[in-house]
N, C-alpha and C positions, 0 to 999 in steps of 0.2 A: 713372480708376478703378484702385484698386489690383492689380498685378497679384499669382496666385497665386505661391506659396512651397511649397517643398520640402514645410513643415512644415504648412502646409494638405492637401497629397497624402497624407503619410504622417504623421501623430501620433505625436509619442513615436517617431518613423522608423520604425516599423513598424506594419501593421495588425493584426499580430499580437499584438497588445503583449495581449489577452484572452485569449492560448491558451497563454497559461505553461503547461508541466508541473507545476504547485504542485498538493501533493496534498492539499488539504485535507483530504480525509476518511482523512487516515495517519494520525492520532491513533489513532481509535476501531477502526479496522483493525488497528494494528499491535497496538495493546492487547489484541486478540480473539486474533489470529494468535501473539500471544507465549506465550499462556498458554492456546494450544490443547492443552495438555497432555494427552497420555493414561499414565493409569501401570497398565503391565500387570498382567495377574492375577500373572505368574510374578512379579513383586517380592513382592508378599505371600507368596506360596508360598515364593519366599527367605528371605524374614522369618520365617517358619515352622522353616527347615530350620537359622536361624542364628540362632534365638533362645537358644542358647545350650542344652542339656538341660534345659530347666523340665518338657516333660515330652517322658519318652524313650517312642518309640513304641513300643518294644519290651514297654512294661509297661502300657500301656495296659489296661485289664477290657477284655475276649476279645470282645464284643459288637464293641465299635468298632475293634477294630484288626481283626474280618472285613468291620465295613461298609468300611474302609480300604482295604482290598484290592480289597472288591469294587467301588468307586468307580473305583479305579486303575483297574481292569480297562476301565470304562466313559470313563474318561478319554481313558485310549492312544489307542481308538477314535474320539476327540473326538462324541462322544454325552454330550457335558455335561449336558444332562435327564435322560437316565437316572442317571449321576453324582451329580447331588442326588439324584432319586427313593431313591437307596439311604440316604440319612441322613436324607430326612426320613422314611421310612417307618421306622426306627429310633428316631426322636424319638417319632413317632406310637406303634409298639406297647409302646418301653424309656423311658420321659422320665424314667428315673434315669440313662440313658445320656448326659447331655447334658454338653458337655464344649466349654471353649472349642476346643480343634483340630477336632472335629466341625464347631460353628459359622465360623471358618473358610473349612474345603476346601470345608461349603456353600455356604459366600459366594462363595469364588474362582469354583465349577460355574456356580453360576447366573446370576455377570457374564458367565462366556465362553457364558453360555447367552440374554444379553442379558435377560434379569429381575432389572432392577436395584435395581428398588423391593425386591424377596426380599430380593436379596441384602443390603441397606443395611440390612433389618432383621433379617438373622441377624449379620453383622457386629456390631452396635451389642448385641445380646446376647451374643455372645464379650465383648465388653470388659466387661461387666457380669457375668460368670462370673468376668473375671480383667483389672482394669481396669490392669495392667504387663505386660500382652499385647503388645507392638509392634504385631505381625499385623493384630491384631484393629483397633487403631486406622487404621493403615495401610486397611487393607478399609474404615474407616468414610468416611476420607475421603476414596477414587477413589469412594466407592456414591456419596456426598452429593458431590460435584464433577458426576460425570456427569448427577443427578437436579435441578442448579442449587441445591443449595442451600450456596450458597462459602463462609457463613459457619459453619457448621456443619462445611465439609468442613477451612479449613483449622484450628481449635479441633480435629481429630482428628488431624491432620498435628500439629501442636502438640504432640498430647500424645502420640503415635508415638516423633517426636525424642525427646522427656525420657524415654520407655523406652527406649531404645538403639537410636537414631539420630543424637545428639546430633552427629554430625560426616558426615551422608551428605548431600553435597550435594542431591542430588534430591529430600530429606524437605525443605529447606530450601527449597529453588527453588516445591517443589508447594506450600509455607505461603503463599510471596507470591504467585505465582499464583493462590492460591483469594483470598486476599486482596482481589487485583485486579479478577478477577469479581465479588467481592462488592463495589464500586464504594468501596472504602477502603484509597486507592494509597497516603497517607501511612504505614500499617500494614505496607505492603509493602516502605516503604524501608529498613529495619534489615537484612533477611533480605537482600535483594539486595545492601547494601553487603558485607556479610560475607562474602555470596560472591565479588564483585569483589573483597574485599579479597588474593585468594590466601591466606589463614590455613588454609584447611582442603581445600582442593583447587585445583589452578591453573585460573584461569579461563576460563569459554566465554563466547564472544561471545554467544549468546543470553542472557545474566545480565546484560551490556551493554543488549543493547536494549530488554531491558524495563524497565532500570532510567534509561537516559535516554528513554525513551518517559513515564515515569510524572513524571518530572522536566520534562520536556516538559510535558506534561498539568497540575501543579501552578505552571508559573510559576517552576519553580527553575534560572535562567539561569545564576546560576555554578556551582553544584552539577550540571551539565550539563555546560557547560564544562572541570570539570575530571575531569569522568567521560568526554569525550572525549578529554580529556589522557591519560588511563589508557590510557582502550583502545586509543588508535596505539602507544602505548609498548608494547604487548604483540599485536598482530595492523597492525602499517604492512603489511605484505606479504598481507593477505588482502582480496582485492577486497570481501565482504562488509562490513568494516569502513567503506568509504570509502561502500558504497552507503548506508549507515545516516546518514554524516552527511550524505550529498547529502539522504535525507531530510528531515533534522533540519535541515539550511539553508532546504531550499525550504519546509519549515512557517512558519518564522523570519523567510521575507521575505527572507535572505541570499542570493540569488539568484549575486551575484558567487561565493560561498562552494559553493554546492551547483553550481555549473558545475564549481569547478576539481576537489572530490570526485568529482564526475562523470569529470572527466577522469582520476583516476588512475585508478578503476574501469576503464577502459578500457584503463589504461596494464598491467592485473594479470590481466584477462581481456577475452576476444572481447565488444562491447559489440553487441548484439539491434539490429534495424534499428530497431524503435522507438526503443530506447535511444537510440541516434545521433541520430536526429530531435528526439526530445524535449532533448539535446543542444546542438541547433541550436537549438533554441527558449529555451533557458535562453542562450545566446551571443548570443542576436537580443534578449531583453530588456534584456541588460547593454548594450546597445549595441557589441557586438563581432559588425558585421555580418560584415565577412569571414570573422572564424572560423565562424560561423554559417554562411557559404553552405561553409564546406572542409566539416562536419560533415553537410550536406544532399548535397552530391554525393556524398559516399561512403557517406551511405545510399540513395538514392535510383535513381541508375542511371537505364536507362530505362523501369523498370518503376513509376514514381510514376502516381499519380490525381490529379485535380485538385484538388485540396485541400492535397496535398502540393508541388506544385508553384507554387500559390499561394505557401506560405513561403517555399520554396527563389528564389522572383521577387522577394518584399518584401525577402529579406536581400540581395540581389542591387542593388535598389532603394537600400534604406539604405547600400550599402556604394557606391554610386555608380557601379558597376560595369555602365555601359550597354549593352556588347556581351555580359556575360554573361546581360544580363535577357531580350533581346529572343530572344537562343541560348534561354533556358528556356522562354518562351512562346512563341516558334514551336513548339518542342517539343513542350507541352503542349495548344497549339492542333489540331495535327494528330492526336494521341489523342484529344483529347477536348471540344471548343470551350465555352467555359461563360461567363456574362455577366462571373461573374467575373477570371476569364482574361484575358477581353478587355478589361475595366474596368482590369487591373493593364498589358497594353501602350500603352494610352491613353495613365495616366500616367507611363509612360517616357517615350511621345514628345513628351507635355508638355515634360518637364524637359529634353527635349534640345531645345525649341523647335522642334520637327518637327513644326506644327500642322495641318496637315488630316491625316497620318496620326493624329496623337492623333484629329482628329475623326470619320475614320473607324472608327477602333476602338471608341470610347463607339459610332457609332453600331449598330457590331454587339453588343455588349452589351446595348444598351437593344433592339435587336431581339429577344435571347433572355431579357429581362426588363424586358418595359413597365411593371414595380410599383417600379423603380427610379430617382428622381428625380435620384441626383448621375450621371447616365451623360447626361440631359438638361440637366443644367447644365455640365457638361464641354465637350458637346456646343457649348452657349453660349458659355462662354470663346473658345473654342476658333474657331467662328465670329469674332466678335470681332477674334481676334487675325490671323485671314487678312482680316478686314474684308469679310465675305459678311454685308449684315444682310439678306436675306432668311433666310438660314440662322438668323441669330441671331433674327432674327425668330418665325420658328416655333418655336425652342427654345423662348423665353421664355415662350409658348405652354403649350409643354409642363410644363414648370417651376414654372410658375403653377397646375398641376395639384396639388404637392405642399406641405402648409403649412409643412412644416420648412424649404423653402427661398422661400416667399415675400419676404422680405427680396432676398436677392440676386435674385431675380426683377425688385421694383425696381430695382434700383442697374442691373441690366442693362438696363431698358426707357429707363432716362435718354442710355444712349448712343447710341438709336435716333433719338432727338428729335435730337441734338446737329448 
């Protein structure tokens, strides 16, 4: 009968090879997260105060440069309700008073007043008093951004820029962001190029990420590719950068690739004990077990759970390194005893052909997990190989219990007869 292989014990050398840190769900995450955008009231209120004299406060009709004041007044205090209260009740008793800067400050009060639905539709009437209002557009599209409606918010962003914002980065970043929300990323990629291009501000790494996030998301691999070309040329020394394409590897499958970004991330700041772990896990897929167990002992210490010491035992396993496995699971044995545990020194002592330890160990395993059938076929080998068939006997017993290993159930009860 053939005897087991390394590669029967451990698949793909690790058991782990299913606990990649692959984050599948970084697309739709990052996509949300990149264009969590909030654009404050005081931008518009900038916009307002730097829209150049269209209308000077100071000549305002006397109505509204008191309700102005007296908003202020309620402002300072951030009592934003009372704030509006003072212009709409000026619209309510003077509605010849109505004036796009009115609509407006009332818009700004009653976002910081959180009544956005108002606000979105006194904004969208400022633009319609005076549709070269920046202000006004701007307002229409944080109202319609926060209310979810992105396509609408960034067609106001749109038309903000062509009244004079035509060169502010952040009117430009918010058009493809609402873009993006509004689930049409190809519309988003002019605006974000522009901005990576450096032409009109020097570029932030967030302009990056969304912009190979969306290229990610469309299937555009070179165009990706050479958007990370960019971005190291301009941020190599920011650990953020290198975390972005360990990302963008590990979505990719380039597992080799998002290891070694991993690794400079680390080389540029302090890497989270997760981080390290997950680390290990990405050096334990590539098959570089030893770098994988360096990675695990200097997160790990002695303060791992069984779970994590499971990994730090399989790279340990795969890396062939027998004195360091048995060091880890005795370790982990005495914190914490688990089938598993015991199932991973089993096959140590398998591989070191140190057989009735191996069979002792399955059999403490299958003691703290009778629903586990390869701890009773272990068990059999294992038997076998010290030539006990009474032992091997009642395995196969036992083994016969589970249909997934029926088979070898056979092939073992032939050596009984023999």
């Amino acid at each position: 009968m053939r005897r087991l292989t390394t590669d029967d014990i451990l698949p793909k050398a690790t058991r782990f090879g299913n606990r990649l840190p692959v984050v599948r769900w970084w697309l739709p995450v990052c996509l949300v997260v990149a264009v969590l955008i909030f654009i404050p009231t005081e931008t518009v209120a900038e916009s307002v105060e730097n829209s150049g004299s269209t209308y000077d406060l100071a000549n305002l009709p006397w109505r509204l440069k008191r309700a102005m004041f007296e908003a202020a007044e309620q402002r300072d205090e951030h009592r934003y309700d009372q704030a509006a209260a003072v212009f709409n009740r000026l619209l309510l008793e003077h509605p010849e008073s109505d004036h796009v800067l009115l609509r407006v400050y009332l818009g700004n009060d009653l976002m910081m007043a959180d009544s956005i639905d108002a606000a979105l539709g006194h904004y969208q009437a400022g633009a319609a008093l005076d549709s070269h209002y920046a202000a006004a557009w701007l307002g229409v599209g944080n109202a319609a951004y926060e209310t979810g409606e992105f396509v609408r918010s960034a067609e106001a962003f749109s038309r903000a820029r062509r009244c004079g914002h035509q060169n502010s980065p952040q009117v430009i970043y918010y058009i493809a962001a609402a873009w993006v929300m509004a689930e049409r990323h190809q519309l988003a990629i002019p605006y974000l190029d522009e901005l990576v291009s450096g032409q009109i501000a020097p570029p932030e790494l967030d302009w990056f990420r969304l912009l190979l996030t969306i290229q990610q998301e469309l299937g555009l691999t070179s165009e990706a590719e050479s958007t990370i070309v960019q971005m190291i040329s301009l941020f190599e020394d920011d650990p953020d950068c290198w975390q972005l394409i360990y990302q963008y590897a590990a979505v990719a499958g380039d597992y080799e690739r998002s290891a070694v970004a991993k690794t400079i991330t680390g080389y540029l700041r302090p890497l989270s004990r997760q981080e390290t772990i997950s680390l290990g896990d990405l050096y334990l897929s590539i098959g570089a077990a030893s770098r994988a167990c360096d990675y695990y002992a200097e997160a790990l210490g002695d303060s791992a759970n069984a779970d994590e010491y499971e990994r730090y035992a399989s790279a340990a396993l795969a890396a062939r390194d027998g004195g360091k496995v048995e060091e880890i699971l005795r370790l982990a044995l005495s914190n914490e005893p688990t089938a598993r545990l015991w199932s991973l020194l089993g096959d140590h002592y398998y591989l070191e052909e140190e057989f009735q330890k191996s069979y002792d160990a399955f059999a403490e395993s299958a003691r703290l997990d009778e629903g586990e059938g390869r701890a009773f076929l272990m068990m059999a080998y294992n038997a076998l190989a010290i030539g006990d068939l009474d032992k091997l006997s009642a395995c196969v017993r036992e083994v016969d219990r589970f249909s997934e290993y029926q088979k070898q159930a056979r092939e073992l009860e032939k050596q009984l007869v023999q």
